[in-house]
MARNUTOR-99745 format. One record per residue: residue in three letters; x, y, z of N, C-alpha, C, CB in turn. Coordinates in steps of 0.001 Angstrom, whole numbers. Glycine has a CB too. Example, Ala and Ser with C-alpha at 12.3 -4.5 7.8 and 13.67 -1.06 7.14 Angstrom:
BEGIN
+------+---------+---------+---------+---------+---------+---------+---------+---------+---------+---------+---------+---------+
! resn !     n.u !     n.v !     n.w !    ca.u !    ca.v !    ca.w !     c.u !     c.v !     c.w !    cb.u !    cb.v !    cb.w !
+------+---------+---------+---------+---------+---------+---------+---------+---------+---------+---------+---------+---------+
!  Ala !   13190 !   -5690 !    7800 !   12300 !   -4500 !    7800 !   13200 !   -3300 !    7800 !   11308 !   -4473 !    9046 !
!  Ser !   12850 !   -2250 !    7080 !   13670 !   -1060 !    7140 !   12900 !      30 !    7870 !   14084 !    -598 !    5725 !
+------+---------+---------+---------+---------+---------+---------+---------+---------+---------+---------+---------+---------+
This chain:
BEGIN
+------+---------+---------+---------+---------+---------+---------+---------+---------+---------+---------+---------+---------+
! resn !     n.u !     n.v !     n.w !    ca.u !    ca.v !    ca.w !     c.u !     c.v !     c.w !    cb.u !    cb.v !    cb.w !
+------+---------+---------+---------+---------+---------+---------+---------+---------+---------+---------+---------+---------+
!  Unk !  122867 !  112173 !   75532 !  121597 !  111901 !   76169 !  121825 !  111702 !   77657 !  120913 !  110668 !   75542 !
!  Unk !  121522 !  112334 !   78348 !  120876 !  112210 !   79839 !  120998 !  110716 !   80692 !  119207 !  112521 !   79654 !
!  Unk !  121207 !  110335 !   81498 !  120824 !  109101 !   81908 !  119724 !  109198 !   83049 !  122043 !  108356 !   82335 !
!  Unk !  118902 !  110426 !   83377 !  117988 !  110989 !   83796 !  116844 !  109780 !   83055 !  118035 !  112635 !   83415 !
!  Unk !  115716 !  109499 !   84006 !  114584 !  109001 !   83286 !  113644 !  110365 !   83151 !  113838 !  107676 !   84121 !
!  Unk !  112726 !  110355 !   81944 !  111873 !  111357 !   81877 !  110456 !  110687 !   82204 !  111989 !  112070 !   80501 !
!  Unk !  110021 !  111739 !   83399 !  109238 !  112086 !   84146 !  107668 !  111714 !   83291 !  109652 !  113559 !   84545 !
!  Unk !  106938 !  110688 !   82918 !  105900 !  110927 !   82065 !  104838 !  110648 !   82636 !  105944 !  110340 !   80956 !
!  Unk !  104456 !  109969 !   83902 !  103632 !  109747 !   84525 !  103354 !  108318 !   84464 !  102788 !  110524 !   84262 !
!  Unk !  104398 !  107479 !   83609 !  103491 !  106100 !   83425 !  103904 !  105510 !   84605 !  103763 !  105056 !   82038 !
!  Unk !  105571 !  105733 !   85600 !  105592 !  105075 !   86817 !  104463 !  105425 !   87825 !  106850 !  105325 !   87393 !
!  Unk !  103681 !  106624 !   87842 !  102752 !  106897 !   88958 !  101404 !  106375 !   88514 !  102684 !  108449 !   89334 !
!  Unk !  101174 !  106033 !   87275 !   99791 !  105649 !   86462 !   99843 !  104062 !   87092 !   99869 !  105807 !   84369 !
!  Unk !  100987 !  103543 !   87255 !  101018 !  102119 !   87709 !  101108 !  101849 !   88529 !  101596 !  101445 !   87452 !
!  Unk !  101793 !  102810 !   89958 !  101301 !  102421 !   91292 !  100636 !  102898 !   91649 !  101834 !  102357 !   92145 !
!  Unk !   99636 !  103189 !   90908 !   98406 !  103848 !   91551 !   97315 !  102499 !   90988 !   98008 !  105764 !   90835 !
!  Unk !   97681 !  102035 !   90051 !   96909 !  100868 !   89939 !   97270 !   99622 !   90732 !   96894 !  100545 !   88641 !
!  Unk !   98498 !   99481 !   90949 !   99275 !   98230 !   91613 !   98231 !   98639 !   93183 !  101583 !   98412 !   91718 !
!  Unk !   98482 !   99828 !   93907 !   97841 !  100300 !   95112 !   96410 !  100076 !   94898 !   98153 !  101773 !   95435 !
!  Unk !   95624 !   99881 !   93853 !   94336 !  100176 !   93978 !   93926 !   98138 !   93708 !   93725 !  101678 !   92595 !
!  Unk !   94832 !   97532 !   93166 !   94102 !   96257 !   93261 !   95110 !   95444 !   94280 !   93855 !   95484 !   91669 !
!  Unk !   95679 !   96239 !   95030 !   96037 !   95189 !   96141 !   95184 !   95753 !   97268 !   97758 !   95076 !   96567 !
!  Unk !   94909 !   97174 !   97640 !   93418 !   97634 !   98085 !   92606 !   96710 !   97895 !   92822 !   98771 !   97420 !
!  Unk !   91921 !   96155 !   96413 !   90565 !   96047 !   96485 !   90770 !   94378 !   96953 !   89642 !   96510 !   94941 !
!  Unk !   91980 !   93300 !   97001 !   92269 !   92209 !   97376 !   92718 !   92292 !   98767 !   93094 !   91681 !   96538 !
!  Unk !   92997 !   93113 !   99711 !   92429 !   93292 !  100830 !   91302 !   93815 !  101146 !   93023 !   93741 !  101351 !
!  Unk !   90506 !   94207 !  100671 !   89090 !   94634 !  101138 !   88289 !   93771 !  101200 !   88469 !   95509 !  100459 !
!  Unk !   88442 !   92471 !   99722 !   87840 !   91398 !   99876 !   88033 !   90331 !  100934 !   87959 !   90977 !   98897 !
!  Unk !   89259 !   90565 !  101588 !   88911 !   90032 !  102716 !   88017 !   90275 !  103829 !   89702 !   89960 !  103081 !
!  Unk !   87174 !   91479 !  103667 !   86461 !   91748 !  105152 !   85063 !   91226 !  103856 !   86563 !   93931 !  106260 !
!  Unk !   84587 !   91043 !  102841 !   83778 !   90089 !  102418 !   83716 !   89084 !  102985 !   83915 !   89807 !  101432 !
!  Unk !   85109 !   88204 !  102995 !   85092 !   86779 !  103339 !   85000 !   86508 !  105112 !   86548 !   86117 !  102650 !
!  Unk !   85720 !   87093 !  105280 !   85363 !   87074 !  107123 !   84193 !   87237 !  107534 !   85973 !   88147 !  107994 !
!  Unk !   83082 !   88521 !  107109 !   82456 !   88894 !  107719 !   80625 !   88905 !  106282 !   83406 !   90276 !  108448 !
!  Unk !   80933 !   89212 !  105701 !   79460 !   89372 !  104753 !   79446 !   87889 !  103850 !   79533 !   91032 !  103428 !
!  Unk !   80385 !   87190 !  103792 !   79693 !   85767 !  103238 !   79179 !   84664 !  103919 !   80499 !   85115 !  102537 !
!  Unk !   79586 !   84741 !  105186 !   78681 !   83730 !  106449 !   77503 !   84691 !  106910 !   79783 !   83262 !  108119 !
!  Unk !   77255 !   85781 !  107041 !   75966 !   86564 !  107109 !   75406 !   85837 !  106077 !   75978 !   88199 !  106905 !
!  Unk !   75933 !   86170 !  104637 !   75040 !   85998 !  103820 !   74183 !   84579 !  103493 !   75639 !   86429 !  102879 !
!  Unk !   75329 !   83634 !  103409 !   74474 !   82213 !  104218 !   73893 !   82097 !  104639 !   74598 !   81533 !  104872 !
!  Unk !   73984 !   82731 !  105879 !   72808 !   82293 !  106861 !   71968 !   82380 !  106586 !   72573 !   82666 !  107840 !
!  Unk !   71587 !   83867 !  106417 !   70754 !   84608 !  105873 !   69715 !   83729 !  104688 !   71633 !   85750 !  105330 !
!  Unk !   70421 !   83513 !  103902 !   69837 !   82778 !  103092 !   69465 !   81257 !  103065 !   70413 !   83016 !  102288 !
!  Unk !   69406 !   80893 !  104288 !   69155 !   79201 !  105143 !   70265 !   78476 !  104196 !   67116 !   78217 !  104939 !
!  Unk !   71598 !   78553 !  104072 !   72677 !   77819 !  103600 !   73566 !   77593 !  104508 !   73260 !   78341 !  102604 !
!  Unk !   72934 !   77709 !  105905 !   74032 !   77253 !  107055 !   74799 !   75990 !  106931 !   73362 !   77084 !  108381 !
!  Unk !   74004 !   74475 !  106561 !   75473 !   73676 !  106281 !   75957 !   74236 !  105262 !   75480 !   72127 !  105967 !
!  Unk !   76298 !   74649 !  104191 !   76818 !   75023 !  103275 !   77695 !   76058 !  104106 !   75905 !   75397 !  102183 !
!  Unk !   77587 !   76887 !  104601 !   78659 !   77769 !  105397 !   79505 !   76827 !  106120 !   78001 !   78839 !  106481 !
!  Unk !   78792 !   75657 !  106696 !   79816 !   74766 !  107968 !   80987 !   73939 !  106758 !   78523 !   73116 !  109229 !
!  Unk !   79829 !   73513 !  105553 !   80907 !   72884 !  104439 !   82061 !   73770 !  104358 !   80290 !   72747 !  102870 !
!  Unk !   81760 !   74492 !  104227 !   82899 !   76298 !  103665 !   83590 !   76261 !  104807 !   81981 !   78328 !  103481 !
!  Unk !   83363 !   76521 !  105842 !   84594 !   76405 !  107166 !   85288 !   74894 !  107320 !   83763 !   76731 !  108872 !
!  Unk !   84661 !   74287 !  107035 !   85343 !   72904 !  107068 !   86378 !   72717 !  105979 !   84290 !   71767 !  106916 !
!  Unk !   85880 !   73254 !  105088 !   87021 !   73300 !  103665 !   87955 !   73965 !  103899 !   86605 !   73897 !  102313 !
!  Unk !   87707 !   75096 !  104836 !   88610 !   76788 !  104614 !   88771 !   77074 !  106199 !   87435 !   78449 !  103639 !
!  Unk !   89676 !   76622 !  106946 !   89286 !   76543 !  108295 !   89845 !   77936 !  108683 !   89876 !   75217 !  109142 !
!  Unk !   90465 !   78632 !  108073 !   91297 !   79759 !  108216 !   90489 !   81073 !  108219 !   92313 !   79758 !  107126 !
!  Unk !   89233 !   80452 !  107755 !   87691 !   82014 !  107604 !   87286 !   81974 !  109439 !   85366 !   81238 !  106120 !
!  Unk !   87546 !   80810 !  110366 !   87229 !   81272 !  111669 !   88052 !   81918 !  111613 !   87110 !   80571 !  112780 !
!  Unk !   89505 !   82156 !  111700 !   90900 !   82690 !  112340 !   90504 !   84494 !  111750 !   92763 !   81686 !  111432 !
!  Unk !   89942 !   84325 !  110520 !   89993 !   85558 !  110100 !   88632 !   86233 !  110475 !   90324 !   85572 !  108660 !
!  Unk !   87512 !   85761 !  110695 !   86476 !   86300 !  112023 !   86696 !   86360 !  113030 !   85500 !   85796 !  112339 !
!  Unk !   87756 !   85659 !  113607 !   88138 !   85984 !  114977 !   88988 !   87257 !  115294 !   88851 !   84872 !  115462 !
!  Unk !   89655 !   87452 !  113969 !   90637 !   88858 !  113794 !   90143 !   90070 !  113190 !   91833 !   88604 !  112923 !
!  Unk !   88569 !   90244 !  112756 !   88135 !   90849 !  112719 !   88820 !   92485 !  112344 !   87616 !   90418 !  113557 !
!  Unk !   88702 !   92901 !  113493 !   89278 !   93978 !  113907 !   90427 !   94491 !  113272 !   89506 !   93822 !  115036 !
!  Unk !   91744 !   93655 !  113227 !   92810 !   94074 !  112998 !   92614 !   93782 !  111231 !   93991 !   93346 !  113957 !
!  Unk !   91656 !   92864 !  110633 !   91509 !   92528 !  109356 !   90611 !   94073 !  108778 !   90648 !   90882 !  109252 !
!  Unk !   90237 !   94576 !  109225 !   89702 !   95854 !  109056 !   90266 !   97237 !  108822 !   89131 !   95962 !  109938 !
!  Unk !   91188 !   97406 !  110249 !   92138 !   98323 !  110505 !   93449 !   98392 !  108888 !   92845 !   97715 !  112188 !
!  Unk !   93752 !   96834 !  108943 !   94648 !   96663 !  107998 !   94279 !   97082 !  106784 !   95006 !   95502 !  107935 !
!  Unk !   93070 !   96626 !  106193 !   92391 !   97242 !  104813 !   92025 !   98488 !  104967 !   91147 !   96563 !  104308 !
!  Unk !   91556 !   99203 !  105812 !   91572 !  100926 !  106075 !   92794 !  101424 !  105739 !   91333 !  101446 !  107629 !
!  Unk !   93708 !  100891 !  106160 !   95187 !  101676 !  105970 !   95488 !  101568 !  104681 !   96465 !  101102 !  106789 !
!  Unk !   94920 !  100509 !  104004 !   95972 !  100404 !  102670 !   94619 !  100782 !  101520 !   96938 !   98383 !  102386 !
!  Unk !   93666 !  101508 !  102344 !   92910 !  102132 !  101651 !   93171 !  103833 !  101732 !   91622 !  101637 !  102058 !
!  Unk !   93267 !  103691 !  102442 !   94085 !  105624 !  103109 !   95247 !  105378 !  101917 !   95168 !  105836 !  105557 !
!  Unk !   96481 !  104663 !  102075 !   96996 !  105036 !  101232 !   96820 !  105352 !  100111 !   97472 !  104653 !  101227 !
!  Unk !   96059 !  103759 !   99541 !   95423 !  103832 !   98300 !   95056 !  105600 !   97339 !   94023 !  103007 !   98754 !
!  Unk !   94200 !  105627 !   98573 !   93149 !  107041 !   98082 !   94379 !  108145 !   98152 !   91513 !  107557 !   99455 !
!  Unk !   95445 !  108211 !   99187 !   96517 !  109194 !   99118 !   97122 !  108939 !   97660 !   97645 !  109003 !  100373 !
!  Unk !   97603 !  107475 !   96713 !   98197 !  107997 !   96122 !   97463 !  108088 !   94669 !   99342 !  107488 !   96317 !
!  Unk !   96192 !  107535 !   94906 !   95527 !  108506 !   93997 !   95083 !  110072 !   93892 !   94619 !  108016 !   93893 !
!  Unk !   95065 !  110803 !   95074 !   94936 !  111911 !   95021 !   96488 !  112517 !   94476 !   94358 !  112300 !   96334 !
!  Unk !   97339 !  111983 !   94704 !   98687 !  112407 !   94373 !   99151 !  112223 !   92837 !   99615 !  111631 !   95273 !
!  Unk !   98569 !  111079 !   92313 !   98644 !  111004 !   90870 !   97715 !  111540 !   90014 !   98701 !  109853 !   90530 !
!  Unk !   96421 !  112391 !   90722 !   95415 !  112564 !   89663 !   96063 !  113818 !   88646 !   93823 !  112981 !   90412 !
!  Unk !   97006 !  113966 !   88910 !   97271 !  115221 !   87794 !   98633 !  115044 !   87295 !   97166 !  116839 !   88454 !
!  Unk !   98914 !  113884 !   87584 !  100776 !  113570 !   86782 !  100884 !  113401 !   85423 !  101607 !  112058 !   87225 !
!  Unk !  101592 !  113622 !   84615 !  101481 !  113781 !   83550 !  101504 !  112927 !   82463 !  102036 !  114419 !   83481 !
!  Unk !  101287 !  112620 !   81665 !  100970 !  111410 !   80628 !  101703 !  111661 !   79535 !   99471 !  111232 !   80158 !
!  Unk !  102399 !  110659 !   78871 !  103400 !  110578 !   77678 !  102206 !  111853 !   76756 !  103685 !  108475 !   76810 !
!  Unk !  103324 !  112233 !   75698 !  102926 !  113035 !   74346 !  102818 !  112499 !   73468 !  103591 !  113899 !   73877 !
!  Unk !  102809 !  110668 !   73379 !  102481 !  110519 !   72332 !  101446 !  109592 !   72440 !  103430 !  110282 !   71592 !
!  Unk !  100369 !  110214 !   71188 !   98649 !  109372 !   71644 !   98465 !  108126 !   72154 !   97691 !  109105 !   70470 !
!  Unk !   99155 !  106871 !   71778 !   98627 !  105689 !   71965 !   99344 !  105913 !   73763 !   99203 !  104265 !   70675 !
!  Unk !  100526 !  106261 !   74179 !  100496 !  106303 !   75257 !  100106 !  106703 !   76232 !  100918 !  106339 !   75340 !
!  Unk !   99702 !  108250 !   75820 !   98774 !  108823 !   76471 !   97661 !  108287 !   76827 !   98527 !  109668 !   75987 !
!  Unk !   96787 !  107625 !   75628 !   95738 !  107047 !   75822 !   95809 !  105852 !   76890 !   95329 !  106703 !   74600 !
!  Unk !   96972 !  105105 !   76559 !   96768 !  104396 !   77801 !   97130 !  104202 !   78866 !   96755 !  103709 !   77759 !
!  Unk !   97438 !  105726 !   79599 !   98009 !  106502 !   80692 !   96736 !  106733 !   81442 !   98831 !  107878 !   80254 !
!  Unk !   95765 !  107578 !   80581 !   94333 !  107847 !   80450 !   93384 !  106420 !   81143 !   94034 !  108121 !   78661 !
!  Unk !   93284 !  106005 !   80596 !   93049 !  104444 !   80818 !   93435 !  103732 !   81958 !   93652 !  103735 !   79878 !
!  Unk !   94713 !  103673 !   82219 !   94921 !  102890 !   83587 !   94829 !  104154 !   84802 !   96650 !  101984 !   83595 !
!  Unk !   94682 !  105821 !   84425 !   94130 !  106543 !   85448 !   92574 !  106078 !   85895 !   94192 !  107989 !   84981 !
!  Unk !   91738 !  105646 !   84863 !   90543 !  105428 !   84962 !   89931 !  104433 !   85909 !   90257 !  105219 !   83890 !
!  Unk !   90970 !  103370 !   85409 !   90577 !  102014 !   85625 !   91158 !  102058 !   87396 !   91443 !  100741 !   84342 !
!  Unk !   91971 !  102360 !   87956 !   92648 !  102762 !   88952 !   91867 !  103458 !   89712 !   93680 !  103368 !   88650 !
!  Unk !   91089 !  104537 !   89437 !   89895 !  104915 !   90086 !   88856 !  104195 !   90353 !   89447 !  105725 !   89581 !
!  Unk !   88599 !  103134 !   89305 !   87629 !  102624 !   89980 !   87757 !  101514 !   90496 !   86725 !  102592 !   89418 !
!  Unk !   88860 !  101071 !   90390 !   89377 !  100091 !   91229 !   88880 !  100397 !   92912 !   91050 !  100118 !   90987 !
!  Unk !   89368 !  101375 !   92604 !   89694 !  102242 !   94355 !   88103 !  102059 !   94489 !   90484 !  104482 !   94507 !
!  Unk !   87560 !  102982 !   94259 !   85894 !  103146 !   94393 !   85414 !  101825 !   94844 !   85061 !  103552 !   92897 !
!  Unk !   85400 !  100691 !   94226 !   84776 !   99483 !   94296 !   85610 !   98631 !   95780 !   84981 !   98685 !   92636 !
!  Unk !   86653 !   99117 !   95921 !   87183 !   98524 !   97010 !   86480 !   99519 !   98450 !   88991 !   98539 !   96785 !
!  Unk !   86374 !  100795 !   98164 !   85640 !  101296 !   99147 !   84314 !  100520 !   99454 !   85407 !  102628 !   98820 !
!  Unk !   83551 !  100714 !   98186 !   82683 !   99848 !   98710 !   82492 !   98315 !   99326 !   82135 !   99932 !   97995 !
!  Unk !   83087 !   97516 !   98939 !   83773 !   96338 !   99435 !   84195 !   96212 !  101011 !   84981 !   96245 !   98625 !
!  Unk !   84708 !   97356 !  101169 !   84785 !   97585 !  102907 !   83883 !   97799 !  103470 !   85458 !   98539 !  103460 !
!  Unk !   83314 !   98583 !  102595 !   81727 !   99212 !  103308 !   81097 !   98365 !  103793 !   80636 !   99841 !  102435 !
!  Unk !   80252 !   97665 !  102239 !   79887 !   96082 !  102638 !   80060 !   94706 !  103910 !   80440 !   95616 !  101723 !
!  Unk !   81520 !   94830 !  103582 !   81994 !   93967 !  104570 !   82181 !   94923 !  106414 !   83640 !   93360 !  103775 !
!  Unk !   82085 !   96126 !  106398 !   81938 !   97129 !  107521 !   80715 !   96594 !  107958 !   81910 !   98752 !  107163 !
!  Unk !   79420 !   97127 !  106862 !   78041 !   96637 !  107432 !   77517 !   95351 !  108386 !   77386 !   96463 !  106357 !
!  Unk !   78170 !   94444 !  107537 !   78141 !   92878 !  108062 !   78774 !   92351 !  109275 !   78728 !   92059 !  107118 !
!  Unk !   79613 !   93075 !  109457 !   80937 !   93159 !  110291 !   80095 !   93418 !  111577 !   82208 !   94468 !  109828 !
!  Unk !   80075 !   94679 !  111617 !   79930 !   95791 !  113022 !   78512 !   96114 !  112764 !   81045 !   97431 !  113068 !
!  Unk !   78124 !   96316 !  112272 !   76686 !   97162 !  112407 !   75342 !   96101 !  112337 !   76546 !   98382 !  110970 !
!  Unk !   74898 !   95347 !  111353 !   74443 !   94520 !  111170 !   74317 !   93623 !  112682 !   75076 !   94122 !  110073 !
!  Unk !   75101 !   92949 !  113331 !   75105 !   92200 !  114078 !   74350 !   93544 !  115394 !   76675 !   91379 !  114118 !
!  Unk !   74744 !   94682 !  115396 !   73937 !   95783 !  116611 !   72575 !   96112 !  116121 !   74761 !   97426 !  116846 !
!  Unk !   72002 !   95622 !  115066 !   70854 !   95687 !  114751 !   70043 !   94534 !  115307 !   70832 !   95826 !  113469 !
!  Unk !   70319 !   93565 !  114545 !   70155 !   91973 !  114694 !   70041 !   91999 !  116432 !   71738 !   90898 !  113948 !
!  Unk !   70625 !   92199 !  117077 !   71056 !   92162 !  118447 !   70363 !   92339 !  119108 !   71831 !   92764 !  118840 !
+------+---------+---------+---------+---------+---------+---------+---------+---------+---------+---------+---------+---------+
């Protein structure tokens, strides 16, 4: 026997999921910086936001960084989406139950990704655009 590993797709089925929920746990950071003190406000819960910064003093530091908190989740969303485009066709064990759940964490991995796009989006809106409206 070989000391070769065979090629089945389950190492790329898993960093494509590992990539897609550390994506969507940086994306939630441009939630927390930027679309959950909008959303406060918004909703007349301003002490309740000052409670929340007073608890969490580290949500100014990360509105103040804005920018680079953005840039950073773009990138590891580029990747993200690179190495899902790179795994969408790798190959999956031959035998059913593995396959199936090769199948499965391709799925779930997609939409991981998807939901973290939107998550940026969200937190994009609140961020940058929102405030040039408001303005």
């Amino acid at each position: 026997m070989s000391s070769e590993t065979i090629n089945d797709g389950t190492v790329q089925a898993r960093s494509g999921l590992w990539a897609s929920v550390a994506t969507l746990f940086a994306s939630s950071g441009t939630l927390v910086c930027c679309a959950l003190p909008a959303l406060l406000v918004a909703l007349g819960a301003g002490a309740a936001l000052s409670s929340l910064v007073a608890a969490v003093p580290q949500l100014v530091w990360l509105s103040e960084h804005k920018e680079a908190l953005f840039i950073a989740a773009g990138l590891m969303l580029a990747a993200s989406g690179a190495l899902q485009w790179a795994n969408r066709g790798a190959p999956c064990p031959v035998d059913p139950r593995l396959r199936d759940a090769c199948l499965r964490t391709r799925k779930l991995s997609l939409r991981l990704y998807w939901l973290s796009l939107g998550v940026y989006a969200v937190g994009g809106w609140f961020a940058f655009v929102q405030p040039l409206l408001a303005g």
